[in-house]
C-alpha positions, 0 to 999 in steps of 0.5 A: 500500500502506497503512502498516499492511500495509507494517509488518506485511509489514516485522515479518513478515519480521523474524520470519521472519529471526529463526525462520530463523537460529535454526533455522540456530543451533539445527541447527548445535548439533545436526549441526556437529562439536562434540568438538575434542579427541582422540578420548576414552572415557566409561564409563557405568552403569546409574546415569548419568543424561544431566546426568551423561554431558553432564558426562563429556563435557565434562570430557574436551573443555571447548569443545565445546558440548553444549547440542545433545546435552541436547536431543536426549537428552531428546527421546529420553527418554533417561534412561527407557531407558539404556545402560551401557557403553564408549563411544568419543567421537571427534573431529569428533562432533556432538551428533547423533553422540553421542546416537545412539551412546548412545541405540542403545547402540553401545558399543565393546568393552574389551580385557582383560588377565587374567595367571596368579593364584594364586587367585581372590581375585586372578583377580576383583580383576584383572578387576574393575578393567577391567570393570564387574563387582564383585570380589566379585560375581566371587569369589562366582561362581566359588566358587559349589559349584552354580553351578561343578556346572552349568557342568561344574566345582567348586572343586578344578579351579575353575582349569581355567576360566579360561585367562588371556590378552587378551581383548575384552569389552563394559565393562557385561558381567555376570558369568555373561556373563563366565564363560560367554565364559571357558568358550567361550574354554577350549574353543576353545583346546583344538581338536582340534590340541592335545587330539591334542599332548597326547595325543601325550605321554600327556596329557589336556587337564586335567592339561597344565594341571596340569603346566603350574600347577606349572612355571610355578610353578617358573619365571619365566624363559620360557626355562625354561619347556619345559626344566622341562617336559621334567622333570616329562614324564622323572619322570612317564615313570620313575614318580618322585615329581615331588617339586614344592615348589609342589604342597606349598606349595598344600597347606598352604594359608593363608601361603606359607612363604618355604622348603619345610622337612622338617616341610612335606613330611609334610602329607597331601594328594593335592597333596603331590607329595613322597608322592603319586606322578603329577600332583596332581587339579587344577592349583593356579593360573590358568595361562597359554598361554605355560605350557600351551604349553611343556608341549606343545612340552616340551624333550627332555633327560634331566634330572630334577633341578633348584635354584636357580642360587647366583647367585639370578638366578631360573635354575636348574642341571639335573641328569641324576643325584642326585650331581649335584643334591646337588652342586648344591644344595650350592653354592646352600646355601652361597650362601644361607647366606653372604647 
């Protein structure tokens, strides 16, 4: 054998070494584990480009080495078909792993804390902070007279629509998506079990909300709650005025005063529970389940009276008789003045 050939056999199997270690390298990058610290969440939107995510990535684990992941994303042409969302990066991903959740879009759904409000304002802000969607966007939408019309509501009984609670929502959800699930949501947890409950007690499924809007307005004790229900459920029964301060608060609108005062009684509106007799149209904030649910299992008693406790713990002392209310309210008078 020549010189020549022997060399050129000799180069040839370098090269051929070199290609084959890096194709090793290179494959290696692509389908060895590369995330080494704890399992991570990155939040994309529409606006994130691949660089942008790499970054992302990096930031939550600064030894993994993404350089894999870059290629593959543009080979796939990511950036040219994106996907928002809530992505969950474990440990022990390689690059491949990672892009192929990003590329397919298989996001994980977020859990989602909605706790009473009192308006929507408040409602919009809560969600906002844990979805994509913007709280303005939301408040606009559930303020929207005709959107409201064509889902089966408007803005009096607007806060029948939601029934706050955690629920699971993929991050990147819009905002009709959103309220459509909420609406699901509702009619799913009046099943035929409740809706008959309530109709054991005289009740539609609204106006248990309603009740439920002003007890829990009433109350921030748990325990409390099935006993104030139980009540307003003896003044509806009696045909009394249930006389709630909540309901004449929420028809005042704008600031709420720190004390419901005489001259605040004389508002005119169906809400002012001190003139108008039964339960108000609509309820007058976001009620929770834990609420709604002390309305339908309500504590039998014959109290029909209820004031503040004098030792402003947040209870309440309950009377059957208005001598024993007033003797009641006395002692708090008393208490609030010596303050």
């Amino acid at each position: 054998m020549s010189k020549t050939k022997t060399i050129s056999i000799w180069i040839a199997n370098i090269v051929a070494i070199a290609l084959i270690s890096f194709t090793f390298r290179c494959f290696k990058l692509i389908v060895s584990p590369q995330i080494q610290s704890t399992d991570f969440s990155i939040y994309i939107t529409p606006d994130n480009n691949s660089e942008e995510i790499i970054e992302m990535i990096q930031s939550n684990d600064t030894e993994a080495n993404l350089i894999g992941l870059k290629w593959i994303l543009k080979l796939k042409k990511y950036d040219d078909n994106r996907h928002s969302g809530h992505y969950i990066i474990r440990r022990g991903f390689s690059s491949k792993n990672i892009a192929d959740i990003l590329s397919a879009g298989m996001q994980t759904p977020v859990k989602v804390v909605i706790n009473s409000a009192r308006t929507i304002n408040q409602i919009a802000s809560a969600v906002s902070g844990q979805l994509m969607i913007d709280s303005t966007t939301i408040a606009n939408r559930l303020s929207d007279i005709e959107y409201l019309k064509s889902k089966g509501f408007d803005k009096d009984n607007v806060f029948y629509l939601i029934i706050p609670n955690t629920y699971e929502f993929y991050w990147n959800i819009s905002v009709d998506g959103f309220i459509e699930r909420m609406i699901k949501e509702r009619n799913s947890f009046w099943n035929n079990e409740r809706i008959e409950k309530a109709k054991s007690i005289g009740l539609t499924p609204e106006q248990v909300m309603t009740l439920a809007s002003i007890v829990e307005e009433e109350t921030a004790k748990n325990e409390e709650l099935p006993v104030v229900a139980g009540l307003y459920i003896n003044r509806l029964n009696r045909g009394m005025l249930l006389q709630a301060d909540p309901t004449v608060i929420y028809a005042l609108g704008g600031e709420r005063p720190k004390r419901v005062l005489n001259k605040h009684l004389e508002v005119d509106s169906p809400y002012n529970t001190y003139k108008y007799a039964g339960l108000p149209p609509a309820p007058i904030r976001f009620v929770n389940i834990k609420s709604i649910n002390a309305v339908l299992n309500y504590t039998k008693h014959k109290y029909l009276y209820m004031c503040a406790k004098e030792d402003f713990s947040g209870y309440h002392n309950f009377a059957t008789t208005l001598s024993q209310h007033n003797a009641n309210a006395s002692r708090y008078q008393r208490a609030l003045s010596r303050r």
